[in-house]
C-alpha positions in Angstrom: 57.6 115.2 90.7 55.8 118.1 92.3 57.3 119.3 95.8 53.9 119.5 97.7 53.2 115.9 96.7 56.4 115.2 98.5 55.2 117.2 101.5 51.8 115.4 101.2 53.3 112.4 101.5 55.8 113.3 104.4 53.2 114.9 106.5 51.0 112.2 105.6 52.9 109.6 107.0 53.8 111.2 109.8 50.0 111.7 110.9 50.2 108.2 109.9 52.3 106.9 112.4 51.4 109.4 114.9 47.7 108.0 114.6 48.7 104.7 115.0 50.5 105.0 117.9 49.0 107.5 120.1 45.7 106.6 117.8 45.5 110.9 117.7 46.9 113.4 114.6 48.8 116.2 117.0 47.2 119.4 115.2 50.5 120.7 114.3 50.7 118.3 111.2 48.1 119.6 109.4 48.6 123.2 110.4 52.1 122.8 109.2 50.9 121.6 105.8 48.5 124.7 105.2 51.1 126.6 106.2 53.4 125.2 103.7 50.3 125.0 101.1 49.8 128.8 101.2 53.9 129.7 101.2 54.4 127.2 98.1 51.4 128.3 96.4 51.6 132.0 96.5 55.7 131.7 95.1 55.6 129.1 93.1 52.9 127.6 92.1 49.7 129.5 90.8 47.5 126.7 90.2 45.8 126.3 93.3 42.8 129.1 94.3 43.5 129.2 98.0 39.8 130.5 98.1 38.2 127.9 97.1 40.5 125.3 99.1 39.1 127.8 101.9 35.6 126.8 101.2 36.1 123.2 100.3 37.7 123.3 104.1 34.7 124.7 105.6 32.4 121.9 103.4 34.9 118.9 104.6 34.4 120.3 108.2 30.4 120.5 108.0 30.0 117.6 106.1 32.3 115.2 108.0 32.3 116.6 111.5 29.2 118.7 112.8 26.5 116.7 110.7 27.3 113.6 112.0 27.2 115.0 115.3 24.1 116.4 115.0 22.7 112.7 114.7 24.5 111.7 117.7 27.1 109.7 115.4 30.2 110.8 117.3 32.7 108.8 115.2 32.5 108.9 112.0 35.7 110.7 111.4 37.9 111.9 113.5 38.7 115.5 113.4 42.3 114.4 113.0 41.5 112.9 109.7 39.0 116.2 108.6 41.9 118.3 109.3 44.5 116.3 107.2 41.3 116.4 104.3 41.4 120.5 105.0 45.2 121.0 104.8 45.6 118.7 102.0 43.7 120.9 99.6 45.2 123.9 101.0 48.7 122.1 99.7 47.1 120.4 96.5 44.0 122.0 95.8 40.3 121.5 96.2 39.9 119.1 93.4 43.2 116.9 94.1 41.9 116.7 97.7 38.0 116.1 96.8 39.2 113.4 94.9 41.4 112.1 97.3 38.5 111.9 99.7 36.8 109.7 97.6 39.1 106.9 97.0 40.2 107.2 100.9 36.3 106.1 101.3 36.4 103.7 98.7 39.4 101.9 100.0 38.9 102.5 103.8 35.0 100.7 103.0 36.6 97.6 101.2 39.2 97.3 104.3 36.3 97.9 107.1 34.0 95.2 105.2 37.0 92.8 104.6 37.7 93.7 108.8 34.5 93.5 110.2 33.4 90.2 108.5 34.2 88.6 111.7 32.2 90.8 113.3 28.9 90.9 111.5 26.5 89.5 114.0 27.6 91.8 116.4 27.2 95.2 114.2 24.1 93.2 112.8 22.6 93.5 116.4 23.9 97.0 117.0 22.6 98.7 113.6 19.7 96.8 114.4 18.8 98.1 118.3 20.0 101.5 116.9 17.3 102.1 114.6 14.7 100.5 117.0 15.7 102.8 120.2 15.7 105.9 117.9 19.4 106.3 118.0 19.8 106.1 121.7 21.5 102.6 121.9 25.1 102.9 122.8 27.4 101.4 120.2 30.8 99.7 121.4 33.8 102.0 120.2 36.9 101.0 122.0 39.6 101.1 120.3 40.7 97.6 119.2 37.0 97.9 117.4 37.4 101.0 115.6 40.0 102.0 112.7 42.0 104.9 111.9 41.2 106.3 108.6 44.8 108.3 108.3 46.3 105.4 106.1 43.1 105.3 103.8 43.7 108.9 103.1 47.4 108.4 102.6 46.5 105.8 100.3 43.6 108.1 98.6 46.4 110.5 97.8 48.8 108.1 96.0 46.2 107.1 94.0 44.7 110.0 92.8 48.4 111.2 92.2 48.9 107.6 90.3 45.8 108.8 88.3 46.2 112.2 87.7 50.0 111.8 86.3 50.6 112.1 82.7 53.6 110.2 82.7 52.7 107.3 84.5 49.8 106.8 82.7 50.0 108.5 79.3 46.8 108.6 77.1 45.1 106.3 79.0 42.1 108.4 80.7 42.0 111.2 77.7 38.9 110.4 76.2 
């Protein structure tokens, strides 16, 4: 088993748990993790172009945090979360951590539809006065309404780990 999958996961639940309590990742997680990234990938690991997890940082940071903002959507991700994205393909790489992305979304959708069926007049109402008030109407964010998306990304990670090992899966996605 590979050492910064180790540290992925260590880190990983630690911003876990951190989130869920204090419901905010202290920014010496995931600066800890790209400092351990770059150390582990410049001795012994060669595998990982620390440039390009450079510029996937910069794209999960645009992408997930300033355009949102720019359309007044203040929550779409916490910048606890982006930052855990960032530092995770600083320890893994820009592909492991794209893909991790991905199925963090895809899970942490399922869980918010499965979650917010109760709900559904209420968003109903709110998506709905949204688009009619050009964006202006206030949405209700406290916290018992919103979710943390630190366990989704844990979860992410496992699975694209699950995926992308030969051993647990041998043969079975070489087409």
């Amino acid at each position: 088993m590979d050492i910064r999958f180790i540290i992925a996961i260590v880190m990983l639940s630690i911003a876990t748990i951190n989130d869920y309590k204090e419901r905010k990742v202290k920014n010496i997680i995931p600066a800890i993790m790209i400092v351990l990234g770059i150390i582990v990938n410049m001795f012994f690991y060669q595998d990982v172009n620390l440039l390009h997890s450079l510029l996937i940082s910069f794209v999960y940071f645009f992408s997930l945090f300033f355009i949102p903002r720019l359309f007044h959507i203040n929550e779409f991700m916490g910048a606890g979360d982006i930052k855990l994205l960032m530092a995770t393909s600083f320890l893994l790489g820009w592909k492991f951590s794209f893909y991790t992305f991905l199925y963090s979304v895809i899970i942490g959708s399922i869980m918010l539809i499965i979650l917010n069926l109760r709900r559904i007049k209420e968003i109903g109402f709110n998506v709905v006065m949204f688009f009619m008030n050009k964006g202006k109407w206030e949405i209700d964010e406290s916290q018992e309404k919103t979710n943390m998306f630190t366990i989704y990304i844990l979860i992410g990670l496992i699975m694209q780990f699950i995926i992308n090992c030969d051993w647990f899966f041998p043969n079975l996605f070489n087409f």
